[in-house]
matplotlib code that plots the C-alpha trace (Angstrom):
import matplotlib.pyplot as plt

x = [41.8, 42.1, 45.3, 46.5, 48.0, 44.6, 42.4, 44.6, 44.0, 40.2, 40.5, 41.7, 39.2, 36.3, 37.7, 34.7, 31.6, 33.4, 34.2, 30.1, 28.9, 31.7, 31.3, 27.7, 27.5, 30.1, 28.1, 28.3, 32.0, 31.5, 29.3, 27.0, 26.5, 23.3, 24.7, 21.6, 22.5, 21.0, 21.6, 20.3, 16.4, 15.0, 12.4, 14.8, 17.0, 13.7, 12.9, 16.3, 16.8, 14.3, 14.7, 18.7, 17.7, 15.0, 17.4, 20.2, 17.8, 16.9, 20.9, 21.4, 22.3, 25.2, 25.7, 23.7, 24.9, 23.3, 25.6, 24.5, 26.5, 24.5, 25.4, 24.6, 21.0, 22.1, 24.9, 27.8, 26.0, 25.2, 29.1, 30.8, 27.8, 28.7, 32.5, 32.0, 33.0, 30.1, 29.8, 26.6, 28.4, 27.6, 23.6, 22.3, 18.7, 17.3, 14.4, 12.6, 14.7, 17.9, 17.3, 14.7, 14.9, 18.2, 19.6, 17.4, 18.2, 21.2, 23.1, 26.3, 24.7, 28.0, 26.1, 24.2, 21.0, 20.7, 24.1, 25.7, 23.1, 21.5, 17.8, 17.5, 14.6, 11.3, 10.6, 7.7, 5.7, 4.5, 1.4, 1.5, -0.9, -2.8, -3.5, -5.0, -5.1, -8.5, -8.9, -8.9, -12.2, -12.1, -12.7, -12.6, -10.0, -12.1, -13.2, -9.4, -8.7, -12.1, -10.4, -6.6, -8.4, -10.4, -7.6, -4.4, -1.1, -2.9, -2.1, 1.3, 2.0, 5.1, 7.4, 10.3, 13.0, 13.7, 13.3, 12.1, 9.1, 6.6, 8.1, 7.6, 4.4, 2.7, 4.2, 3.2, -0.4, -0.5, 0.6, -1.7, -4.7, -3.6, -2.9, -1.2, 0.0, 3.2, 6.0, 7.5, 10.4, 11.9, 14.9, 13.0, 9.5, 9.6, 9.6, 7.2, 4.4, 5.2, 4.3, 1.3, -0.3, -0.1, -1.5, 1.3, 1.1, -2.2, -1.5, 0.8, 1.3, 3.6, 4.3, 1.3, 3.6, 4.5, 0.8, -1.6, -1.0, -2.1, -5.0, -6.4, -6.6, -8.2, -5.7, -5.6, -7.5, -6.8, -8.5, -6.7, -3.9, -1.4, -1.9, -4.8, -6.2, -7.6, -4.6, -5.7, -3.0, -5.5, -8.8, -11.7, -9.8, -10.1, -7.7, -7.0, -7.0, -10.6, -12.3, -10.4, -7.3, -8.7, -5.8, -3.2, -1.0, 2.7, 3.6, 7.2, 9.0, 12.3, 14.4, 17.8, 19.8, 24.0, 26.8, 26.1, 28.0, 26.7, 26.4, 22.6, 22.8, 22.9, 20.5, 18.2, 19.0, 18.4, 15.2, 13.6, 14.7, 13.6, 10.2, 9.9, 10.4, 7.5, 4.8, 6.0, 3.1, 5.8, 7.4, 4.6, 3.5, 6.6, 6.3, 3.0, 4.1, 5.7, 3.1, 4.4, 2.9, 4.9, 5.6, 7.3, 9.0, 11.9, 14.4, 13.6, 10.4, 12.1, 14.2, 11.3, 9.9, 13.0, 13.6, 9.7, 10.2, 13.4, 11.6, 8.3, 10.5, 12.8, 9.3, 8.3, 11.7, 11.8, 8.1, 8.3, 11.6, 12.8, 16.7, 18.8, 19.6]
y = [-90.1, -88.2, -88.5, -88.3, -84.8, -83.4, -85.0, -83.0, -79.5, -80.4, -80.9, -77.4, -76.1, -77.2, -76.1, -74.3, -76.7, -79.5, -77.4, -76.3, -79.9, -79.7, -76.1, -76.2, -79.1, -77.5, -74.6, -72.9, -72.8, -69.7, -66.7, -65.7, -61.5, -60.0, -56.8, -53.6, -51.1, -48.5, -47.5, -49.2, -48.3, -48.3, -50.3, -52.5, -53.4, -54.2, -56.6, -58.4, -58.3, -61.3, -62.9, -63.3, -64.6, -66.8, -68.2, -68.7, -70.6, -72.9, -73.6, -75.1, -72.1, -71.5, -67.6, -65.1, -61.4, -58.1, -55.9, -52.1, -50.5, -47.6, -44.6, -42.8, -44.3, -48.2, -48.0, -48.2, -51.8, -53.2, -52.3, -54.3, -57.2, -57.3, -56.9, -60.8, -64.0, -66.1, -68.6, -67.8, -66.4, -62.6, -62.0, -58.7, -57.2, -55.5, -53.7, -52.2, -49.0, -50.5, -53.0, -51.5, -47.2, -46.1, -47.8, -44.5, -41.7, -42.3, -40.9, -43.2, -45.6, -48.2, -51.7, -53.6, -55.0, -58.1, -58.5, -58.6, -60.3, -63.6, -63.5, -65.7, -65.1, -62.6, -62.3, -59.7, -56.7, -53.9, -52.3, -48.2, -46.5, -43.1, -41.1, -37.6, -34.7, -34.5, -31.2, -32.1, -32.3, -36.4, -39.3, -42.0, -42.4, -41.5, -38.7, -37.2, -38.2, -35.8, -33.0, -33.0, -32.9, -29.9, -27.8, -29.1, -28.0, -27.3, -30.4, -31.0, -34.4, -35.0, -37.8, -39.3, -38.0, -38.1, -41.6, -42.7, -45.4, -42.6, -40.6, -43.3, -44.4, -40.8, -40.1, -43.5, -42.8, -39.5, -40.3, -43.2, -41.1, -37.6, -35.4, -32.6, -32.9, -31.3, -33.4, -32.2, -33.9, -34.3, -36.2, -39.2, -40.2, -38.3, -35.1, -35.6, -37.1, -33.9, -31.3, -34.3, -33.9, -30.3, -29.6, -28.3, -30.7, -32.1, -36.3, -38.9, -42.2, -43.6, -47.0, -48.7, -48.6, -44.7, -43.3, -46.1, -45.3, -41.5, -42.9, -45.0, -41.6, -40.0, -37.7, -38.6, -40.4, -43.4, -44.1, -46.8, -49.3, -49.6, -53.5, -54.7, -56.4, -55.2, -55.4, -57.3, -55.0, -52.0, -53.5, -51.8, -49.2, -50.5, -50.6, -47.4, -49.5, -51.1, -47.6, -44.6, -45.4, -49.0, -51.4, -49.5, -51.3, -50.6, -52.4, -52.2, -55.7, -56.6, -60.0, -61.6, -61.2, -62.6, -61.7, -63.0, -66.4, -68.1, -71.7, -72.7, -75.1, -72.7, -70.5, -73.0, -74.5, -70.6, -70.5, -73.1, -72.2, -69.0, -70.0, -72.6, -69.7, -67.8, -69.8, -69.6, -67.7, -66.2, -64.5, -63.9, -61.7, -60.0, -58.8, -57.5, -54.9, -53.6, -53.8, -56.4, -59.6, -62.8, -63.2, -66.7, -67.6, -69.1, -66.9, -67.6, -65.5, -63.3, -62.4, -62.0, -59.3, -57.6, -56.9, -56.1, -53.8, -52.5, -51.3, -49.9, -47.3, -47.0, -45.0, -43.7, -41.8, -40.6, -39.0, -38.0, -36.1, -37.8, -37.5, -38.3, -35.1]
z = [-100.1, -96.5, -95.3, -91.7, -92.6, -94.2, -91.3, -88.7, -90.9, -91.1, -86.9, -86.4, -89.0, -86.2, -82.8, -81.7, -83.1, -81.6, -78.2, -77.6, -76.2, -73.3, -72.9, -72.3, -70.1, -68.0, -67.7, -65.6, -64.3, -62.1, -61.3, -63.4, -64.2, -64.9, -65.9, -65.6, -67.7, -65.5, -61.3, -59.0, -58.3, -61.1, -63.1, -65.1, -61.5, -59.5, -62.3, -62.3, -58.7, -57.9, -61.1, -60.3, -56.7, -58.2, -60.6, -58.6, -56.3, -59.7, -60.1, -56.6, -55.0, -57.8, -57.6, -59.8, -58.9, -60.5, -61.7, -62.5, -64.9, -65.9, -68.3, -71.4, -71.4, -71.2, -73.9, -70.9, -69.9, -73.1, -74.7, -71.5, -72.0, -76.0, -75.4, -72.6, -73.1, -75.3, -72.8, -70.7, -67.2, -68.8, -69.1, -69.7, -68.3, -71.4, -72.4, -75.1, -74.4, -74.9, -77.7, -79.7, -79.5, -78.3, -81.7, -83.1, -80.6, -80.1, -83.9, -82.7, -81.1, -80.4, -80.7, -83.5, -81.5, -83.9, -84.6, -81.2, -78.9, -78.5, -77.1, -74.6, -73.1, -72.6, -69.1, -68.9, -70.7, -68.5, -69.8, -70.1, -68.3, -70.0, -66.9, -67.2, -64.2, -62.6, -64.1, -67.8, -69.4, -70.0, -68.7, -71.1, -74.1, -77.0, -75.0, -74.5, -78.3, -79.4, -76.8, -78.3, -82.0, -80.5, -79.2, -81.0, -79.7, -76.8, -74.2, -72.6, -71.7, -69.0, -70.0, -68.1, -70.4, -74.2, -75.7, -72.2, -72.3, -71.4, -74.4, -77.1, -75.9, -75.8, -79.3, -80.6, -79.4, -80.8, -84.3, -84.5, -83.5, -85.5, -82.6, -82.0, -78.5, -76.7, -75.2, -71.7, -71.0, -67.5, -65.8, -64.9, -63.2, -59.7, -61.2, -64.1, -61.4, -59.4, -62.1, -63.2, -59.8, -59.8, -63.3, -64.5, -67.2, -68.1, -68.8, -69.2, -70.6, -67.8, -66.9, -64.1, -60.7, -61.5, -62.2, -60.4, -56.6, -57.5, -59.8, -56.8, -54.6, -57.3, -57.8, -61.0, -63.6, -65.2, -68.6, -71.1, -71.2, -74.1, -73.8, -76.8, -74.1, -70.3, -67.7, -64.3, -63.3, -64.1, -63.3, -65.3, -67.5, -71.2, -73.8, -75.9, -79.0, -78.2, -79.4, -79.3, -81.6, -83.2, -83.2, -80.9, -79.1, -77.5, -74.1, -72.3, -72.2, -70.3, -71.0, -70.9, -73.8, -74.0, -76.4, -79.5, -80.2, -77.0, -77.3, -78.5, -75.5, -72.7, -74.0, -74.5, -71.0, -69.9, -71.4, -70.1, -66.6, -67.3, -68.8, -65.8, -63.0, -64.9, -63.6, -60.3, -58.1, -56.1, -58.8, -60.4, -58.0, -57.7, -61.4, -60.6, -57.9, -60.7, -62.5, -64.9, -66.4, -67.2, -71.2, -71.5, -74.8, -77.2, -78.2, -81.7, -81.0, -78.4, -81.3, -84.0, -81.4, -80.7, -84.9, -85.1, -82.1, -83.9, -87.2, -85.0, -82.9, -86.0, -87.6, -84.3, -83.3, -87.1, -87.0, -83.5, -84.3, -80.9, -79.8, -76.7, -74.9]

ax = plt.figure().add_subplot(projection="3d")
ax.plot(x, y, z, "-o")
ax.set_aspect("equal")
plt.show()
C-alpha cells in the first residue's frame, strides 16, 4: 500500500523528469549563446555568424548572440559550454577539430566528447581541397600519388598548424595511399598559402575557400576533393578516392552541440529548426562562400558520426605521430 508519506518521497525522487515538459515549453526564457571556441575570423565564426542571425530570425526575433571564446585550440570554449546550464540558452559551434581530434592531441584534454555533450544538430561538411604548386610534376591525383611513391620523403606539404584540418587530412591521405610525405606546419592558413604560392612548399590539402581563389588564377592546381563524391563547390576536379586512393574519404563538418543533460525536447525543437533553415537558398548560399554544403540530420545520427569520427582521428593522430604544439 502507498501511503501519503511514501508517495511524497517517490515525488522528490522525480524532480527533474517531471520538470522537462515545463522547462522545454518555456524555452527559451532568455538569450541564447552560441559560444565559438576560436577568435573571431575564422572558418568556425563565419559559419555561426549567419546561422545565429538566421536562427534568431526563426524564433521571432528572440536574441541569438555569438560568443568567441577562443584558446588552447577550442578547449577554453568547449570547458565554459560543458560547465552551462542544460537548458538549451548555451549552444556551442563545433567541428571536427574540437569533437573528434583534439581529444587525441591534446595528452590532457579537459572534456569527454561523448560524455559531456548533446548533438543537436549537423549543419555542414566542407570538402578538402588537394592543391599542388604549378611547378610539381602532376596534374591529376593518381598522378601526384605515382610521384610521392617515386621520391619518398621528398614532398613537403604546408598545413595550418598541428592537428589543424589541413594536418589530418594530408596525413589521412598519405597513410591510406602509403606515402612518405613531410608535414610543414605553420600558425594558421595565411602563412601556409604564402610559402604554397611561392613553392616553398610543394601541396596542400586545405580547406576549398583557402586554396580555390589561387586555383582559379592558376596559381595553383587543383586536382581532388576529400568528399567520395564531386563537390559543385569544385566543379570538374574528381574525388581522390574515385582512383588514386580507392575508397578515401575525410570531409570537415561543423554543428551545434549543448551540455549534456539538455532536455530531449529542445534539442529536438533545435533540430528541426536547424534542419528547416538548411533548405533555405539564402543560407544555402552563404555556406557555399565558404565552401560548405548543407548536411541536415538527427542528433541521434549527428552523434553516430561524431563517435565514428572519434575512433578515425583516434588511429590517424596515433600513426601520424600528431601533437598540439
Amino acid at each position: 500500500m502507498i501511503t501519503r508519506r511514501r508517495l511524497g518521497l517517490l515525488a522528490a525522487t522525480m524532480p527533474v523528469p517531471l520538470a522537462l515538459p515545463a522547462l522545454a515549453q518555456g524555452w527559451p526564457s532568455r538569450p541564447i549563446s552560441i559560444v565559438v571556441p576560436f577568435p573571431p575570423g575564422g572558418s568556425n565564426d563565419l559559419l555561426a555568424r549567419p546561422m545565429a542571425a538566421k536562427l534568431q530570425q526563426a524564433l521571432g526575433g528572440h536574441p541569438v548572440v555569438v560568443d568567441n571564446r577562443g584558446g588552447a585550440g577550442g578547449t577554453v570554449g568547449a570547458m565554459h559550454v560543458v560547465r552551462s546550464a542544460a537548458d538549451g540558452h548555451t549552444l556551442m559551434w563545433g567541428h571536427i577539430g574540437t569533437l573528434a581530434v583534439n581529444p587525441w592531441i591534446y595528452p590532457n584534454n579537459p572534456y569527454d566528447v561523448l560524455r559531456d555533450f548533446a548533438p543537436v544538430a549537423l549543419v555542414a561538411t566542407l570538402p578538402s581541397v588537394l592543391v599542388v604548386h604549378p611547378s610539381v610534376q602532376a596534374r591529376t591525383a593518381e598522378e601526384f600519388v605515382a610521384l610521392a611513391k617515386a621520391n619518398p620523403g621528398s614532398l613537403e606539404y604546408g598545413n595550418a598548424g598541428n592537428g589543424s584540418a589541413s594536418h589530418i587530412t594530408m596525413a589521412a591521405f598519405a597513410d591510406a595511399a602509403g606515402l612518405d610525405l613531410v608535414a610543414v606546419p605553420y600558425r594558421g592558413n595565411g602563412p601556409m598559402l604564402a610559402d604554397l604560392l611561392s613553392g616553398r612548399v610543394k601541396c596542400s590539402f586545405a580547406g576549398a575557400p583557402v586554396v580555390l581563389p589561387a586555383a582559379r588564377e592558376n596559381r595553383l592546381v587543383a586536382i581532388g576533393v576529400s568528399a567520395n563524391e564531386p563537390s559543385p563547390l569544385v566543379p570538374g576536379v574528381p574525388p581522390v578516392g574515385a582512383r588514386a586512393v580507392p575508397g578515401f574519404e575525410l570531409v570537415q563538418w561543423h554543428g551545434l552541440v549543448a551540455p549534456a543533460g539538455t532536455p530531449p525536447e529542445v534539442i529536438a525543437r533545435l533540430n528541426a529548426m536547424i534542419n528547416g533553415l538548411l533548405g533555405d537558398e539564402e543560407v544555402r548560399q552563404r555556406l557555399a562562400l565558404e565552401g560548405a554544403e548543407p548536411a541536415p540530420r538527427s542528433p541521434e545520427a549527428f552523434r553516430q558520426l561524431i563517435a565514428t569520427e572519434l575512433e578515425r582521428m583516434r588511429v590517424t593522430v596515433q600513426r601520424a605521430g600528431i601533437r598540439a604544439t
